[in-house]
C-alpha positions as CSV (number, residue, x, y, z in Angstrom):
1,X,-75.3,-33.3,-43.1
2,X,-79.0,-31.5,-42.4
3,X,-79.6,-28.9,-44.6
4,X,-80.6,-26.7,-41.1
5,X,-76.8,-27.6,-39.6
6,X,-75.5,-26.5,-43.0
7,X,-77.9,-22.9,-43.5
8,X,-76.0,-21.7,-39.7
9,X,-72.5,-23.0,-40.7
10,X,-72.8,-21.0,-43.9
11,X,-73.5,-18.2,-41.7
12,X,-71.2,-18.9,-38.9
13,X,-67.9,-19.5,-42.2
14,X,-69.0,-15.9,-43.4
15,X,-68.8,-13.9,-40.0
16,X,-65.0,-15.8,-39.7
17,X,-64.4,-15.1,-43.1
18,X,-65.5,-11.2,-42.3
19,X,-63.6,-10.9,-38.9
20,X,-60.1,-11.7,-41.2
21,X,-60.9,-9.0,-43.7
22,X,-61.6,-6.7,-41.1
23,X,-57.9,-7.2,-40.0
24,X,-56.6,-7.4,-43.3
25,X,-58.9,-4.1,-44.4
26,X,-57.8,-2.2,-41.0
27,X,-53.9,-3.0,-41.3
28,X,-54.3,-1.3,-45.2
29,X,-56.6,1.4,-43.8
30,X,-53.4,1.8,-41.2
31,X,-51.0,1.5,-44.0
32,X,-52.2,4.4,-46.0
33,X,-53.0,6.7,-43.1
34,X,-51.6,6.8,-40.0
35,X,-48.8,4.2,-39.9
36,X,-45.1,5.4,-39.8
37,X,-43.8,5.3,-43.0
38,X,-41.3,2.5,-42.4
39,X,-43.5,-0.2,-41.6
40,X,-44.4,-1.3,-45.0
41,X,-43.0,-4.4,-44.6
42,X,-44.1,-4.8,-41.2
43,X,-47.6,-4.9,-42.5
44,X,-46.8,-7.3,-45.7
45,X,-45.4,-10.1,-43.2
46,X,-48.6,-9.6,-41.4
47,X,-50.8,-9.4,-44.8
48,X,-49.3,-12.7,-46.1
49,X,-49.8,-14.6,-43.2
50,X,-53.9,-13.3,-42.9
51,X,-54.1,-13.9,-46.4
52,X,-52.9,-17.5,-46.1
53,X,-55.1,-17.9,-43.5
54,X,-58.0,-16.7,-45.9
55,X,-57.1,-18.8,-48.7
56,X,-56.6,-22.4,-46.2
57,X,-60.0,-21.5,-44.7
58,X,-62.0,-20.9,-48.3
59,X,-60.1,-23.4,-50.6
60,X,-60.3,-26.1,-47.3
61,X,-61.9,-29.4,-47.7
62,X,-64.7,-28.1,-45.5
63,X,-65.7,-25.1,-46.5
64,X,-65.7,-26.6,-50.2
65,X,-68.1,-29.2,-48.9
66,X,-70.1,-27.6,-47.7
67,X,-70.5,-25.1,-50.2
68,X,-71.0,-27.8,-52.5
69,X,-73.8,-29.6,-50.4
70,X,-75.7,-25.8,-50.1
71,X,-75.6,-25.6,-53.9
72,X,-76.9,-28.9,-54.4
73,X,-79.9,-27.8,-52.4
74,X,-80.7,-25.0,-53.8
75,X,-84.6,-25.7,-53.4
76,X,-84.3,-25.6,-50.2
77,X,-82.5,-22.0,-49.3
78,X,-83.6,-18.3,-49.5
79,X,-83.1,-16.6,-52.1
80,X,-80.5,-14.3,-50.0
81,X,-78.9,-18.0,-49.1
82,X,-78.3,-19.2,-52.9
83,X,-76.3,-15.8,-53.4
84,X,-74.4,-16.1,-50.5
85,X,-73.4,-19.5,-51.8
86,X,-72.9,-18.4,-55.5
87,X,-70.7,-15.7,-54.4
88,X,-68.8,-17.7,-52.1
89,X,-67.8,-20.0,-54.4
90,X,-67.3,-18.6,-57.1
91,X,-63.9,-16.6,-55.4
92,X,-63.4,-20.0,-53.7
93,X,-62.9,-21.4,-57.3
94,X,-60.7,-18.4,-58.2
95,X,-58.6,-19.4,-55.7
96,X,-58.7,-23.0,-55.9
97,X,-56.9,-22.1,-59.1
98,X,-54.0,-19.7,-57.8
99,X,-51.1,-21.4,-56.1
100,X,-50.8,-20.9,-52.4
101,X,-47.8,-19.5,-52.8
102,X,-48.7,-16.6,-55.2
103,X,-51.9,-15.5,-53.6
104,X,-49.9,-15.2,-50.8
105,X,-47.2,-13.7,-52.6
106,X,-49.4,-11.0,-54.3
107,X,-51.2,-10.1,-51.6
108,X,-48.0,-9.2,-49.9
109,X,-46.8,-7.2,-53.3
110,X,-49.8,-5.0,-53.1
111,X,-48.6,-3.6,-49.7
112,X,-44.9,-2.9,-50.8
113,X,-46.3,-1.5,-54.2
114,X,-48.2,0.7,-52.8
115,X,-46.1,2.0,-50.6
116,X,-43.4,2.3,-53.3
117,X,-45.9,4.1,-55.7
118,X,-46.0,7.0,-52.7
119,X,-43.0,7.5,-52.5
120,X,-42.3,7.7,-55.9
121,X,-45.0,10.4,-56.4
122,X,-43.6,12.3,-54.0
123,X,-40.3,12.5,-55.8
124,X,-42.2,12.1,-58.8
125,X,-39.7,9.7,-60.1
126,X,-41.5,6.5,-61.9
127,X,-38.2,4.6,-62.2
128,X,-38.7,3.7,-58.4
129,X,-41.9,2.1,-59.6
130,X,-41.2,0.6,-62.3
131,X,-40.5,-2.8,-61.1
132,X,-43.1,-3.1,-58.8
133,X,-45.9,-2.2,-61.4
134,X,-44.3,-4.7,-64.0
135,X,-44.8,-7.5,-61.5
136,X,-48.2,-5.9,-60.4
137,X,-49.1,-6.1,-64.5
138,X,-47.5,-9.8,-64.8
139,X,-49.4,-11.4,-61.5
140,X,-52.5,-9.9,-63.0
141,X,-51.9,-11.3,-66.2
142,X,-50.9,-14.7,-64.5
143,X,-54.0,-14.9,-62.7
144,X,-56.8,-14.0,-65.4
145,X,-54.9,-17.1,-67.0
146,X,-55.3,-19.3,-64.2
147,X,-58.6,-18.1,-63.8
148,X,-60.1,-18.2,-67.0
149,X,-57.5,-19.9,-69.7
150,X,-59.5,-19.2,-72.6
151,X,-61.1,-15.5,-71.8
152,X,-58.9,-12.3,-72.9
153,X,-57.1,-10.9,-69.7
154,X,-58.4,-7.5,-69.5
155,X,-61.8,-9.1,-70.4
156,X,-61.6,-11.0,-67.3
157,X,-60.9,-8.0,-64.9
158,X,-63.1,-5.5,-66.9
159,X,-66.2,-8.1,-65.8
160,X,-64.6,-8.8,-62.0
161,X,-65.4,-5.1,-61.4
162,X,-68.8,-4.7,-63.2
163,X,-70.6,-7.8,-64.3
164,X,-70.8,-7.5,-68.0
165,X,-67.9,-5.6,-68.7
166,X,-66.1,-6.7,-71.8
167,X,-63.1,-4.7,-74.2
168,X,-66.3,-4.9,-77.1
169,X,-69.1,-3.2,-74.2
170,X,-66.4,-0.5,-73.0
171,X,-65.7,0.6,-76.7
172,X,-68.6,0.7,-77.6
173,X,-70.0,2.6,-74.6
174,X,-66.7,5.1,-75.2
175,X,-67.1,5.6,-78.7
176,X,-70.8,6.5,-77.5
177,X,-69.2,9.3,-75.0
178,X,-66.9,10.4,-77.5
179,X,-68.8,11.5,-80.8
180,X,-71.0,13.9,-77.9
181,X,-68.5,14.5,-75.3
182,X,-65.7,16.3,-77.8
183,X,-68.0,18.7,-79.4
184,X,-69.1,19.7,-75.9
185,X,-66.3,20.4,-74.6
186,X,-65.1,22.3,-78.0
187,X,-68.4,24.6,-77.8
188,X,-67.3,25.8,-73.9
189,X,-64.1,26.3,-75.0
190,X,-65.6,28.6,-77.6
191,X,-67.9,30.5,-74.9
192,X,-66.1,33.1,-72.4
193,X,-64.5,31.4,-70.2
194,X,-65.3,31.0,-66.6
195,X,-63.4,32.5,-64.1
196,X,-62.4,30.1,-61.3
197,X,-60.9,32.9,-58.8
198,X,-63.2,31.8,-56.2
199,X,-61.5,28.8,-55.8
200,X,-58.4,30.1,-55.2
201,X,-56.5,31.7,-52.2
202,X,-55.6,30.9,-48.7
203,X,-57.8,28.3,-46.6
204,X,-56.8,27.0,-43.6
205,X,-56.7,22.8,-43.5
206,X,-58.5,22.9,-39.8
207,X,-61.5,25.0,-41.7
208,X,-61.7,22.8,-44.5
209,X,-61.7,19.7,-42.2
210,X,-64.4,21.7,-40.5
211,X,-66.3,22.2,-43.8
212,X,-65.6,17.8,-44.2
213,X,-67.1,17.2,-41.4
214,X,-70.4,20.1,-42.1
215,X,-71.0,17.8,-45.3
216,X,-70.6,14.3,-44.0
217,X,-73.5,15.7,-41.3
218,X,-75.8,17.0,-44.5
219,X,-75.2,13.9,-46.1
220,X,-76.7,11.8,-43.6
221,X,-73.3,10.2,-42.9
222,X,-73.3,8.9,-39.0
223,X,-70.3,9.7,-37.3
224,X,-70.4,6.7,-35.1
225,X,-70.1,4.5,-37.5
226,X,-68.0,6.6,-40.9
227,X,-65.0,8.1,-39.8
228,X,-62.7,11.0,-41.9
229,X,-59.0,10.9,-42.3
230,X,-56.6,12.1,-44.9
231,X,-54.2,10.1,-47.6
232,X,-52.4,10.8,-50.5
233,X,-55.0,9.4,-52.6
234,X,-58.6,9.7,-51.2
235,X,-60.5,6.4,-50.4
236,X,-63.3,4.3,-48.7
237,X,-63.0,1.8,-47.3
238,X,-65.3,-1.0,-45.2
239,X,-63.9,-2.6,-42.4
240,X,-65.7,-5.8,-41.8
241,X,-69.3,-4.7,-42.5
242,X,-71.1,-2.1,-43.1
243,X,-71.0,-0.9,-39.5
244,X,-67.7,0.1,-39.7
245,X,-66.5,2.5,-42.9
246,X,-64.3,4.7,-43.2
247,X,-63.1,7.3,-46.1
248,X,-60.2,10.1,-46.3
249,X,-59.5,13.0,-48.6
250,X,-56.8,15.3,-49.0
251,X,-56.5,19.0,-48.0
252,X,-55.1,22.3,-50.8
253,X,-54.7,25.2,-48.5
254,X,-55.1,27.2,-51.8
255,X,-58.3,25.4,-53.5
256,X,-61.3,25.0,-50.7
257,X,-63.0,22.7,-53.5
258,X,-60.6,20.2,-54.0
259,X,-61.3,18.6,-50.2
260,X,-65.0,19.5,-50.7
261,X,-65.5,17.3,-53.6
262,X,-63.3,14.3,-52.9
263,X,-65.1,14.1,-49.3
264,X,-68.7,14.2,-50.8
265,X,-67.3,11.6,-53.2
266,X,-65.9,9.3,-50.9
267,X,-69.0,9.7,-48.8
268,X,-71.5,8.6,-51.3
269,X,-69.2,5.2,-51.6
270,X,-70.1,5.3,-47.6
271,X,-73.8,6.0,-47.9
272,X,-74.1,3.0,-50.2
273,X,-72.0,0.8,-48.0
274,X,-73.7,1.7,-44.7
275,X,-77.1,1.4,-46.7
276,X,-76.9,-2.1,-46.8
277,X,-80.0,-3.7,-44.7
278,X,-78.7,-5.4,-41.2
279,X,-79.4,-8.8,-42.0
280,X,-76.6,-9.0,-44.1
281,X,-74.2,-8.0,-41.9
282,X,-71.2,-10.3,-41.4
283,X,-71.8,-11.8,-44.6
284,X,-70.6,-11.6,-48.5
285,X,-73.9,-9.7,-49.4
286,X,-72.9,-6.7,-47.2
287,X,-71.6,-3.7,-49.0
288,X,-72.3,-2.7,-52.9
289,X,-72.6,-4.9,-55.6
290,X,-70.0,-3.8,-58.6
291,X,-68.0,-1.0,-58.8
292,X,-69.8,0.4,-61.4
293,X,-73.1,0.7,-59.3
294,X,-70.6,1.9,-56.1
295,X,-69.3,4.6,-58.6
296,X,-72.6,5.4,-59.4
297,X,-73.1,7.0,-56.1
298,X,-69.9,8.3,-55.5
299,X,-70.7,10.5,-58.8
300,X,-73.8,10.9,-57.9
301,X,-72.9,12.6,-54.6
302,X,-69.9,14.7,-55.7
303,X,-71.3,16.1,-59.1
304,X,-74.8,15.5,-59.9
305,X,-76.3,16.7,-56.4
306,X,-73.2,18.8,-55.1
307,X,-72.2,20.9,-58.3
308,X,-75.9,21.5,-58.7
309,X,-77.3,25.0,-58.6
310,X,-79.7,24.7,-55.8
311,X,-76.7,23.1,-53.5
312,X,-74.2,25.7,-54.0
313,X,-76.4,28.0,-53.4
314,X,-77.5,26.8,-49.9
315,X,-73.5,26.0,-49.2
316,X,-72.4,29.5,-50.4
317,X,-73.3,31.2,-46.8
318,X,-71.5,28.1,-45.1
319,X,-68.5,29.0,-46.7
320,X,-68.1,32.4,-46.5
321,X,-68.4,31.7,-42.7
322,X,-65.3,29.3,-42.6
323,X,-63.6,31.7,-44.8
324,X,-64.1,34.9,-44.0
325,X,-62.6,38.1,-46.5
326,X,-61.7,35.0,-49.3
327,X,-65.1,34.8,-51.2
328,X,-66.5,38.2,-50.2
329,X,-66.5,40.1,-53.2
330,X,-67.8,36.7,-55.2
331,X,-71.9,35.8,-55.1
332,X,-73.1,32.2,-55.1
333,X,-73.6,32.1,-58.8
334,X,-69.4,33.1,-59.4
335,X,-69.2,29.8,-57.3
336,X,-71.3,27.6,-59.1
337,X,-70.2,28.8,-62.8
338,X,-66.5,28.1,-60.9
339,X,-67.5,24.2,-59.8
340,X,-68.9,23.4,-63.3
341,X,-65.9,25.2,-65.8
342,X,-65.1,22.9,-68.5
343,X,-61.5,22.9,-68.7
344,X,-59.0,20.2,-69.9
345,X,-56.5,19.7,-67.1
346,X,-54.1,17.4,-65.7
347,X,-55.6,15.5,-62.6
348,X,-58.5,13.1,-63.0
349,X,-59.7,13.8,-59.4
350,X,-60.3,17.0,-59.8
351,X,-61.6,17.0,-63.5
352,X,-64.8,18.8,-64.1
353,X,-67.5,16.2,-65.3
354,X,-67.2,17.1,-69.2
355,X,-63.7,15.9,-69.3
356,X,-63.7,13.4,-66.9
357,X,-64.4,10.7,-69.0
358,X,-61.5,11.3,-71.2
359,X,-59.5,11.1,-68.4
360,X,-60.6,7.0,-68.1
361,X,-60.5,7.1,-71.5
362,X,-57.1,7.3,-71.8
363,X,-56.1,5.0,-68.6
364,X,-58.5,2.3,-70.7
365,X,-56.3,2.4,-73.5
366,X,-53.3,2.0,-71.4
367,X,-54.6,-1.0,-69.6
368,X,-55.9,-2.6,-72.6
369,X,-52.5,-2.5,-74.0
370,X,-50.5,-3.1,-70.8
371,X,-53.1,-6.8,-70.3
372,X,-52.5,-7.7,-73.9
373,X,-48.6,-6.8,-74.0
374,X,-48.3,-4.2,-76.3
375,X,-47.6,-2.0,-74.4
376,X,-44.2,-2.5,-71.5
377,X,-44.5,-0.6,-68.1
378,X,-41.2,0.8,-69.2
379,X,-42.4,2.8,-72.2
380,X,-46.0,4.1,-69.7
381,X,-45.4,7.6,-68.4
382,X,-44.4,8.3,-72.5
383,X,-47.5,6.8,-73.8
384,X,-49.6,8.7,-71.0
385,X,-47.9,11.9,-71.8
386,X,-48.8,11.4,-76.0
387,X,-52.9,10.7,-74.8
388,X,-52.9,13.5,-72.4
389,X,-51.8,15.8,-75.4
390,X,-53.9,13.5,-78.0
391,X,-57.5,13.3,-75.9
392,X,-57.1,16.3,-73.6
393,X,-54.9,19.0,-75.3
394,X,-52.4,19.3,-71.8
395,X,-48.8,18.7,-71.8
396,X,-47.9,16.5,-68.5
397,X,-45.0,18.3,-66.9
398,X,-43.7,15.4,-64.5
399,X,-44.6,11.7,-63.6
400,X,-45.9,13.0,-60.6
401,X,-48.9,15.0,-62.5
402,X,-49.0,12.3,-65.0
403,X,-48.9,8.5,-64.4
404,X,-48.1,8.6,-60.9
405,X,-51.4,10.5,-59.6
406,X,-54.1,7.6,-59.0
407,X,-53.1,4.7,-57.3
408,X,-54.9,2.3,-58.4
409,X,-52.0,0.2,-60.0
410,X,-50.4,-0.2,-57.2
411,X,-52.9,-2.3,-56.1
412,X,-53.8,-4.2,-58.6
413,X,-56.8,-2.3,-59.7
414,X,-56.6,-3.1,-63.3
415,X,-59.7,-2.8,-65.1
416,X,-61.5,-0.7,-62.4
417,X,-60.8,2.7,-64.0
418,X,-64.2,2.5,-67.3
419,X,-66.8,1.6,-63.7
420,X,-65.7,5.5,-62.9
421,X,-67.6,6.7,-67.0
422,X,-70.3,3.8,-66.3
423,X,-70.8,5.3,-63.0
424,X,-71.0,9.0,-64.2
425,X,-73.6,7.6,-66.4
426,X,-75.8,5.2,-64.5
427,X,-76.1,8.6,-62.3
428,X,-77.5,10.4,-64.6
429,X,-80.3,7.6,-65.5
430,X,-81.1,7.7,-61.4
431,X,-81.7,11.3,-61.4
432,X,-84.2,11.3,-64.1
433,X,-86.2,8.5,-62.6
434,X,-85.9,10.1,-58.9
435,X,-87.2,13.2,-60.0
436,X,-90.4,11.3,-61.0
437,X,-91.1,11.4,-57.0
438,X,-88.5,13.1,-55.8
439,X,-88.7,17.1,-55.2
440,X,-84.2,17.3,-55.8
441,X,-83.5,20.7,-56.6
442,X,-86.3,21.8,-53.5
443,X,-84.3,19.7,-51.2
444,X,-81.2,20.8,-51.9
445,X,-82.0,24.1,-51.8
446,X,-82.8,22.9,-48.1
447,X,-79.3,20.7,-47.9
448,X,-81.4,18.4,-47.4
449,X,-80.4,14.6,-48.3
450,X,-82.7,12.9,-46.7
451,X,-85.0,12.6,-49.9
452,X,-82.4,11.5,-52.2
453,X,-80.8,8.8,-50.0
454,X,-84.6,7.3,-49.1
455,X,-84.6,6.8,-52.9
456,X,-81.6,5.5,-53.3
457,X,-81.9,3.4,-50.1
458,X,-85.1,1.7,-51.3
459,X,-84.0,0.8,-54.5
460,X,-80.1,0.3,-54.5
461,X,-78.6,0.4,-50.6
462,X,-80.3,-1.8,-48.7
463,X,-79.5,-5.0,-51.5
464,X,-75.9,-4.8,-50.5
465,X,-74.7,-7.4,-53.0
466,X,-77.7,-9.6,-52.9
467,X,-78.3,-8.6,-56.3
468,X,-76.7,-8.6,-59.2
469,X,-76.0,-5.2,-61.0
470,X,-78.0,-5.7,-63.7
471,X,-81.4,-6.2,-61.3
472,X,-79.9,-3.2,-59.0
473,X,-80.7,-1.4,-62.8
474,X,-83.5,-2.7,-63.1
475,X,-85.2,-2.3,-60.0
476,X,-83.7,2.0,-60.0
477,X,-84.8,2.2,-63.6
478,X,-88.2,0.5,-63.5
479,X,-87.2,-1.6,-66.0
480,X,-86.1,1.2,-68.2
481,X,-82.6,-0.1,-70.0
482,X,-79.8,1.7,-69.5
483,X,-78.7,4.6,-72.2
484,X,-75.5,6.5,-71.7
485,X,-77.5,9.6,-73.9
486,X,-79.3,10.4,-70.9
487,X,-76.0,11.3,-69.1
488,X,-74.9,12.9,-72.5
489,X,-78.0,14.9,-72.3
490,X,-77.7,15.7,-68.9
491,X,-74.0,16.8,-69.3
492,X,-75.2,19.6,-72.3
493,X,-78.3,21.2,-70.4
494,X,-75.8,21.4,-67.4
495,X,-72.8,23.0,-70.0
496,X,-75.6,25.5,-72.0
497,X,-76.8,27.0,-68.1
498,X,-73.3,27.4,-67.2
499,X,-71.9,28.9,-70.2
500,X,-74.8,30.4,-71.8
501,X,-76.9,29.0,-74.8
């Protein structure tokens, strides 16, 4: 084979390999959206046979040789080339390792769990998903064992979702959150507390779908190519590329925020995605690198720029518009004071950014126990309950408040939830070097986002995944090494305006 001949068939395996995960992406998109909701298993059947389809093409004689022929060449490819090749092999030789039949099988389980886990938070009632998330914990199990015999489970997921992540990094990096983060949140709960009102009354879905769609426009988020819809648990997803992406949120006719936030968060996982620079369409370099860095945007978005002074005071007129008689007797600062209360709650998803951590906190402790076996799926919703009161100070009322609200389990998602803290942190790191050459607060005091995502486009978008995420840091951070005190920091100046010094 000719090293030319071999350079266009990796490209030409890549576009067939993105044309199946567009199918497989769009039937899940369906799924959770607008399907009917007894098709379920409709969409399995169709899931298991793509995803056997997937695993004959990458684990096939062919694609192995000639992956194995690129890598043997490395000399000879771009730089953009040898990662395609790393990357592509390396989840060939995941696979190469999983039996046929179980990739198939699981991929098929994450469709029926899924649905499942809806309709047991509905009905709150996590007896109806009991078995499904005990085979969900055992096939993930199974596989990190397959995968990597002599690597700790949850060690193995933790560094699937960000390169690096071990169970020694993550406690370390939470014990770092901790000793700060309590204190905090004990000193605002000693202050006069904020008064939230503002938040709070009667507004219509069709407004707040109008007020989606306002933000997705500031954001820079083109409508021909990012499109809105709503799900029980808001997500983005890519379908294909980067050309097609599409994220969903949920709408609380009694809290205007609730939508707000989730859409701005959703939409900074979109702004990364589309971000990524054309040539790497079609191929396994389009779309963000690690979930940690793809968190780091979403959090970015949805706290750090939108709960910021200077934004709500350009939104405040904007809203008062959509809701006319609800926020009139309120000023822009009741709003901003409202956004930014520190107060221990329930739901992660709509957790101010003081708490938030101990909210992955405590679904880090469960997954470290559920991967090593300590803990059975059985005995969950009790432990969750005892952290909730332990970390947070709440009592969880029902399964549906408690461990039924993220649906993350249901699809496998096991060791994704410490990316969401390393996220909120990486954030914080950005902003301090952006502001170096970026005028923030003076452009969102325009809602203006234009600045911010040129910054961000330069130095994190447009790499897709052609880098790893420890050069995505370096290349944001000038080289700078990563310090979770500067998000620390952050968090207290942010805490002292809103509550007083």
């Amino acid at each position: 084979m000719e090293l030319t001949d071999a350079r266009k068939e990796l490209l030409a395996l890549q576009e067939k390999l993105s044309a199946y995960y567009h199918a497989l992406s769009l039937l899940s998109y369906d799924g959770e959206t607008s399907a009917p909701r007894g098709t379920a298993a409709n969409q399995a059947h169709a899931t298991g046979i793509l995803s056997e389809e997937v695993y004959r093409l990458s684990t096939g004689e062919g694609t192995v040789s000639l992956l194995e022929f690129l890598d043997s060449r490395k000399d000879g490819l771009t730089e953009k080339e040898q990662r395609m090749v790393y990357l592509l092999l390396k989840d060939i030789r995941f696979m190469q390792k999983i039996p046929l039949e179980e990739y198939t099988e699981y991929q098929k389980l994450m469709v029926t769990s899924q649905d499942v886990w809806v309709k047991a938070k509905e009905t709150s009632d996590f007896a109806l998903f009991e078995p499904y998330l005990t085979k969900v914990v055992s096939m993930t199990r199974r596989f990190a064992g397959y995968a990597a015999p002599d690597k700790d489970p949850y060690d193995y997921w933790l560094n699937e979702y960000e390169e690096g992540l071990s169970r020694a990094v993550c406690d370390a990096f939470f014990d770092r959150l901790r000793a700060r983060l309590v204190p905090l949140i004990r000193y605002a709960q000693s202050r006069p507390q904020v008064d939230d009102a503002c938040l709070h009354g009667v507004f219509p879905e069709d407004k707040q779908k109008e007020l989606a769609l306002y933000l997705m426009n500031l954001m820079g988020l083109d409508p021909d190519h990012v499109g809105l819809s709503t799900t029980e648990h808001p997500f983005t997803t890519s379908l294909g590329s980067h050309l097609d992406e599409r994220i969903t949120t949920h709408y609380h006719e009694d809290d205007w925020s609730s939508s707000m936030f989730s859409v701005i968060h959703e939409g900074g996982h979109a702004l990364y995605d589309t971000g990524s620079a054309e040539d790497l369409v079609y191929t396994v370099l389009d779309g963000g690198v690690s979930m940690g860095i793809h968190e780091s945007q979403s959090r970015f978005c949805e706290n750090i720029l939108a709960r910021s002074k200077a934004f709500i005071r350009f939104l405040f007129p904007k809203l008062c518009e959509l809701f006319p008689g609800q926020l009139d007797r309120f000023t822009w600062e009741d709003v901003y004071r409202a956004v930014n209360r520190v107060q221990p709650s329930l739901i992660r998803t709509e957790a101010d950014e003081v708490t938030y951590c101990l909210h992955v906190m405590i679904r880090y402790e469960l997954e470290k126990q559920l991967m090593a076996g300590t803990l059975a799926v059985h005995d969950l919703p009790q432990a969750w309950n005892r952290l909730y009161q332990e970390y947070l100070g709440v009592t969880v009322p029902d399964d549906r408040r408690g461990v039924l609200q993220d649906s993350h389990w249901s699809f496998g998602a096991i060791g994704y939830f410490p990316s969401y803290a390393l996220g909120s942190a990486y954030g914080a790191q950005f902003l301090r070097q952006m502001k170096k050459t970026v005028d923030v607060d003076g452009a969102l005091a325009q809602g203006d986002f234009a600045p911010m995502n040129g910054w961000n486009r330069e130095r994190i978008w447009q790499y897709g995944s052609s880098k790893s995420p420890r050069d995505i840091l370096a290349i944001a951070l000038d080289g700078e090494p990563f310090d979770p005190d500067v998000y620390l920091d952050y968090l207290e100046e942010k805490v002292r305006d809103v509550y007083g010094a």
